[in-house]
C-alpha positions as CSV (number, residue, x, y, z in Angstrom):
1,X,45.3,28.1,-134.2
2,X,42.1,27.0,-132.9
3,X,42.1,23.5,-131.8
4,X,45.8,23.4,-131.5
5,X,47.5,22.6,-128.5
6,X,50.4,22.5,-126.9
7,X,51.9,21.7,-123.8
8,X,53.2,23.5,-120.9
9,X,57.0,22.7,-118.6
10,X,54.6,20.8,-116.4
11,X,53.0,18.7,-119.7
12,X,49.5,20.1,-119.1
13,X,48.1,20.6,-122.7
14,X,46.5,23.8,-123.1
15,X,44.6,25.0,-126.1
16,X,46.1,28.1,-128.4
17,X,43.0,30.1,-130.0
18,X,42.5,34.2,-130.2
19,X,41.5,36.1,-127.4
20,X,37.4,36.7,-127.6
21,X,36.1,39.2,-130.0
22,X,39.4,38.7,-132.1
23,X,38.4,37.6,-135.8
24,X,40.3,37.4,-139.0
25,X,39.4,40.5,-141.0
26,X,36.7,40.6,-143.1
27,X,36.1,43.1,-145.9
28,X,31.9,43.8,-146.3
29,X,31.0,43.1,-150.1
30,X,27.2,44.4,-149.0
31,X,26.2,46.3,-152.1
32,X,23.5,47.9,-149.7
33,X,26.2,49.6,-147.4
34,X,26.6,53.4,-147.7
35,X,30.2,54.1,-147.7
36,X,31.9,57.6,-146.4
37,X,35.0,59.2,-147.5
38,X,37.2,62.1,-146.5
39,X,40.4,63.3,-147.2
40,X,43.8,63.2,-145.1
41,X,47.0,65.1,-145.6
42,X,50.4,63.8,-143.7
43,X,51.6,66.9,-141.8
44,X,54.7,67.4,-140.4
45,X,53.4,67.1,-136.8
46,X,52.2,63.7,-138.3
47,X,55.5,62.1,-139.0
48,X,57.4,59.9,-136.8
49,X,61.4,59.5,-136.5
50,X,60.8,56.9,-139.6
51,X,59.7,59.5,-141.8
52,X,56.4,58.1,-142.2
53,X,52.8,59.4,-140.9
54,X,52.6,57.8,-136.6
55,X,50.5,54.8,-135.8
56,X,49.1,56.8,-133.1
57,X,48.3,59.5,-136.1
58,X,46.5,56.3,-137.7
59,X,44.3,55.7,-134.9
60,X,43.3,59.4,-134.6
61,X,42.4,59.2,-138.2
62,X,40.1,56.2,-137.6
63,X,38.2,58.2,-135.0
64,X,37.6,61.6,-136.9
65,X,36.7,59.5,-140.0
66,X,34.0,57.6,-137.7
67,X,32.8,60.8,-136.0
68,X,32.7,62.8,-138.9
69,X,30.9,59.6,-140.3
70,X,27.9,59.4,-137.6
71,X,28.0,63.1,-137.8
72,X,26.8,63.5,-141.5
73,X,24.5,60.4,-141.4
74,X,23.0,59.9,-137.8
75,X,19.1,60.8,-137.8
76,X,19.5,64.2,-135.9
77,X,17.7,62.4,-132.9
78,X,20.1,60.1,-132.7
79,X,23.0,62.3,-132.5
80,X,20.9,64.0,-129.9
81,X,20.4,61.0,-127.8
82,X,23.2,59.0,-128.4
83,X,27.2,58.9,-128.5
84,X,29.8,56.4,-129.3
85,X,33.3,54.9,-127.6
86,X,35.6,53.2,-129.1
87,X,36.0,49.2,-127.0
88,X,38.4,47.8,-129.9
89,X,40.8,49.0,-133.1
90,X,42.6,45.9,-135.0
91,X,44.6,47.6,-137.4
92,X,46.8,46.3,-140.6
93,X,49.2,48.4,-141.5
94,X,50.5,47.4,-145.4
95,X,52.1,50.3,-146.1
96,X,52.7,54.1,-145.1
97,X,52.8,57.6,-146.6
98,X,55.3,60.8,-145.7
99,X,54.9,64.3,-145.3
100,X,52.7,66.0,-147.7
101,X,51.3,62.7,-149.1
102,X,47.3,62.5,-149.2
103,X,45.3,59.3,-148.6
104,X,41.6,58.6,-148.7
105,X,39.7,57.3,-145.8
106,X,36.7,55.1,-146.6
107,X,34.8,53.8,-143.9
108,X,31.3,51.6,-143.7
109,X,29.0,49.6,-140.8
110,X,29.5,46.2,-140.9
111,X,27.1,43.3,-140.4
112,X,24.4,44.2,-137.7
113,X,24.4,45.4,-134.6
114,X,25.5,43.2,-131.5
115,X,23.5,44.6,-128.3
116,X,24.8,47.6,-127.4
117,X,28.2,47.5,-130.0
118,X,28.6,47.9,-133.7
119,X,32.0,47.7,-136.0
120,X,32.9,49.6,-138.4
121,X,35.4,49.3,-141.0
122,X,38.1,51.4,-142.4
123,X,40.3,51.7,-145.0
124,X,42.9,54.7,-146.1
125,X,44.4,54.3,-149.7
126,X,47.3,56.4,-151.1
127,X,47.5,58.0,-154.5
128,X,47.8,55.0,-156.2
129,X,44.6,53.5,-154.9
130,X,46.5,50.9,-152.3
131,X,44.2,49.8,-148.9
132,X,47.5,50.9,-147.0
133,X,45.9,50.4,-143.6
134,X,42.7,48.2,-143.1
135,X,41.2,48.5,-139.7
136,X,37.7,46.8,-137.6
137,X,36.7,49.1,-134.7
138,X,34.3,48.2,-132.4
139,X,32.0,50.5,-130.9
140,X,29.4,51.1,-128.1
141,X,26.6,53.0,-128.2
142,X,25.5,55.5,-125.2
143,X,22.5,56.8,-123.6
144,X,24.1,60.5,-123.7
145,X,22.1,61.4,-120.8
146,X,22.6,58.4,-118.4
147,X,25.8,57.6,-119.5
148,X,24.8,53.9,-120.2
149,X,25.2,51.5,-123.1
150,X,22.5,50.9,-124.9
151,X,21.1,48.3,-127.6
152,X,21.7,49.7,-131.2
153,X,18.4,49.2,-132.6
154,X,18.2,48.9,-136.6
155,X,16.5,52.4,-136.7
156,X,19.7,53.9,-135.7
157,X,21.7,51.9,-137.9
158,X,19.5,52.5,-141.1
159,X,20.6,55.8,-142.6
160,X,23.9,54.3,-142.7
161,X,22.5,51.2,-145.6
162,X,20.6,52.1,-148.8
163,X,17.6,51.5,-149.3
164,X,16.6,48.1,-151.0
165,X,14.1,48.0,-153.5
């Protein structure tokens, strides 16, 4: 807990708060965010030796959904100039799904733009319309032709809000 401390076999008191960037999650309620969707089936090269669909399976998910995401959205010079690396994935898992079971990926930008990063959120709901896992990725943008970050600038970021009136 922030401002907690404790102290060590030596009695030197040191301070217990989460590492930096870590955050409790937060869940955008911005009615001006566009949100994007696809579709996931639990394969058998999906499950695990618990019968459920792999964490690493999850995290795979999480990418296509945010490709596929920037993909269909991006201004088409910004796909051009730009690509994206993941720096961060803070996942909750609340639940899981088996072979043949379908959940719904929903993902969305959240907040603005820090220099050259971004996060995204994600959530996957099964059948019954449950946020079984809940993720906040962090992202960096790239200069695809030197290879460097960048600074997201809220051009790039615009297609994926709608359009206040």
């Amino acid at each position: 807990m922030p401002g907690h401390s404790r102290r060590g076999k030596n009695g030197a008191s040191f301070g217990i708060s989460p590492a930096p960037g870590i955050h409790k999650p937060h869940f955008e309620t911005d009615a001006h965010i566009k949100r994007f969707t696809r579709t996931f089936t639990a394969a058998s090269e999906h499950i695990d030796e618990l019968g459920h669909v792999n964490n690493t399976v999850w995290v795979r998910w999480i990418q296509d959904l945010a490709t596929a995401h920037w993909s269909d959205t991006a201004r088409p010079e910004d796909a051009e100039q730009f690509f994206w690396v993941v720096t961060r994935h803070e996942i909750d898992y609340r639940g899981n799904v088996s072979e043949g079971d379908e959940v719904t990926g929903e993902t969305w930008i959240e907040g603005e733009a820090r220099g050259a990063t971004s996060v995204r959120r994600v959530d996957f709901r099964n059948g019954a319309g449950k946020v079984i896992v809940s993720a906040a990725t962090t992202w960096a943008m790239l200069d695809r032709e030197s290879q460097r970050l960048v600074r997201v600038r809220p051009e790039v970021l615009a297609p994926f809000r709608e359009a206040v009136d």
